[in-house]
N, C-alpha and C positions, 0 to 999 in steps of 0.2 A: 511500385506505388508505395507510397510511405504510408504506414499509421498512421492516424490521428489522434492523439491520445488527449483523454479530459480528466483531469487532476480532480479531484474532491479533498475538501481544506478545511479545516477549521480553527488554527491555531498557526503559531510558528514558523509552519515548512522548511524544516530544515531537511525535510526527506525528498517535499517539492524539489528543492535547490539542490539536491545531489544529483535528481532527473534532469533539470538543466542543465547542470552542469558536466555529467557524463551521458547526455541524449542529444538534448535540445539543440545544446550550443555547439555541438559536433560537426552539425551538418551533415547529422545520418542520410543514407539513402533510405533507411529502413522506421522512422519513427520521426516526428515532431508534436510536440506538444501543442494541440490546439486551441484548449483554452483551459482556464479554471477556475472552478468553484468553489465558492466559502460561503458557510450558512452562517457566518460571525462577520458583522463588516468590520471590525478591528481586527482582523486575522491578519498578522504579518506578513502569514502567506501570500494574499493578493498584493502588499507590495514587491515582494519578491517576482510576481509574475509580470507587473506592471516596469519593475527595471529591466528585466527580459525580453519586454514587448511583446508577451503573450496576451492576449484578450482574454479577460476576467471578469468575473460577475458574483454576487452578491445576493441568495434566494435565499433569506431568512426562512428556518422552519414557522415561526411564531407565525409568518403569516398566513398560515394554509389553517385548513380546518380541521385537517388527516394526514397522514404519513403517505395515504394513496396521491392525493394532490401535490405535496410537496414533492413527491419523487417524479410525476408527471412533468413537472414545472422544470426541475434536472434535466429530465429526457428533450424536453425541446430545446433545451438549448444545447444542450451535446449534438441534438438533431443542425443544429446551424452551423454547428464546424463539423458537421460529417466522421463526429467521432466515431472510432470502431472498439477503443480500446481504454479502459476505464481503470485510475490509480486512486485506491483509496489511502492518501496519505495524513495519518493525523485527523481525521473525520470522523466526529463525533456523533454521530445519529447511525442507528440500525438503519440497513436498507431492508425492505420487503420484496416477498419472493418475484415480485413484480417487476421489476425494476432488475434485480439478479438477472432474469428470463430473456429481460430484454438485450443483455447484454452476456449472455452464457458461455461459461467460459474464456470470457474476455474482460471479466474483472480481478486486477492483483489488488492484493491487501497485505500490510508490514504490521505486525503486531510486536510489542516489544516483552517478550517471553518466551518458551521453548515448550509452543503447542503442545497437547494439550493442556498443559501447567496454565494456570494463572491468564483462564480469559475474564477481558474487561480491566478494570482499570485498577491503577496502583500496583502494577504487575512488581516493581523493583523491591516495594515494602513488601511484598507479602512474600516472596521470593527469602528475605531475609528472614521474615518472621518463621518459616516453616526454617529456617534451617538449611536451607539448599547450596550444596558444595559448587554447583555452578547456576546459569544462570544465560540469557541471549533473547534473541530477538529470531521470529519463524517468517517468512514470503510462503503465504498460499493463495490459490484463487477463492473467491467471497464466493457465499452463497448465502441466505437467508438467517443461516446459525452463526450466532453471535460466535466471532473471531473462529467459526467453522470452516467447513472447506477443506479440498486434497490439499495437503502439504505440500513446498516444492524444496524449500532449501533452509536450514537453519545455520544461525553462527554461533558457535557458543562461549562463554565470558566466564573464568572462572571468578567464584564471590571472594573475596580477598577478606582478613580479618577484621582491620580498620574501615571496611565497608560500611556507606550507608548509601539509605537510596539515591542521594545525589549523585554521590560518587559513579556506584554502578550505573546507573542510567547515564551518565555521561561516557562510559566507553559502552557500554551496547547501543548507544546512538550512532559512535563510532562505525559500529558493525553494519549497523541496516544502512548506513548510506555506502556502503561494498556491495552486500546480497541484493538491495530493491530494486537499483540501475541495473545491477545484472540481470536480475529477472525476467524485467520489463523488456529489456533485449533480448534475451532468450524470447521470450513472448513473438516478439515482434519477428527474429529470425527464423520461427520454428521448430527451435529447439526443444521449447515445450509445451505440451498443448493440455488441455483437461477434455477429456470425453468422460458420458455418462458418470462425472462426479471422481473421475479417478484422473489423478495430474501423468503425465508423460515426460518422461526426460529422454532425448534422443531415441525416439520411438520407442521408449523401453517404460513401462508402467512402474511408477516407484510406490513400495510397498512400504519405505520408510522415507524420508523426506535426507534430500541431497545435506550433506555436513560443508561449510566453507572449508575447515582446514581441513578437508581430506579430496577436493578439489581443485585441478587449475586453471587456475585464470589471467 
């Protein structure tokens, strides 16, 4: 039986579009993307999803009254494509622990820094600004705490001297569309699982979070 996976968007998707394109459009037995959400209706994202033929939708937070309602409003429609397994790609709103619960353990998140370094945003300036010899993007599963969560796998990018954040954010972009699809696969195969807040890698509990270049794939 395959996943059903629901994307959450806000921008871009150029991380959407690596799941497409190393899940979606595979023809796994083990994952299809069922539908996805953008709380921006100018998010590139949804057209991304819309040349794919994935069903997409549009729940502005503005219109809710609360973060509880807005995420309610998420959940039924994930409820309609019988999602099991939730990708926070590029999505700009904190979820609440509400919402997490509902989905435990079965939400990844791609943050573009090398957890715990640099949670929230501007991660490539600030990255520069301290100084830092390297630099990368973390895959862990979401929980309530902003860019919190068991780690699963980090890439990492060294900062080069002609560096600026352009720059670097364009090869650790590179990176998370290598670590995110794989993840999400892992996920989906059971390679890795989160219990009680602690991620698993081949039944084996990680105490630090997996390295790409010291893995293969």
């Amino acid at each position: 039986m395959k996943n059903k996976i629901g994307v959450l968007v806000s921008g871009g998707g150029t991380n959407l579009q690596s799941i497409i394109d190393q899940i979606h459009n595979k023809n796994s037995h083990d994952a299809i993307i069922s539908c996805v959400i953008s709380n921006t209706p100018s998010a590139y994202a949804l057209r991304r999803a819309q040349q794919a033929g994935i069903p997409n939708h549009v729940i502005e937070h503005i219109n809710y009254p609360d973060r509880t309602s807005f995420e309610q409003a998420l959940i039924q429609v994930f409820d309609q494509y019988e999602v099991n397994l939730v990708c926070l790609a590029g999505f700009m709103r904190v979820l609440e622990d509400g919402f997490i619960q509902n989905y435990q353990g079965r939400i990844l998140n791609i943050h573009p820094s090398l957890l715990p370094h640099f949670r929230g945003l501007h991660t490539h300036q600030r990255a520069l600004d301290h100084q830092h010899k390297e630099h990368g993007c973390s895959v862990h599963f979401a929980t309530a705490e902003l860019d919190g969560g068991p780690l699963v796998i980090q890439a990492h990018e060294p900062i080069l001297a002609n560096d600026d954040a352009e720059s670097l954010a364009q090869r650790v972009l590179e990176k998370e569309h290598i670590i995110y699809p794989l993840c999400i696969q892992w996920l989906c195969d059971g390679t890795i699982k989160c219990e009680n807040e602690v991620a698993y890698y081949q039944g084996k509990a990680l105490t630090q979070p997996l390295r790409l270049d010291e893995i293969s794939i």
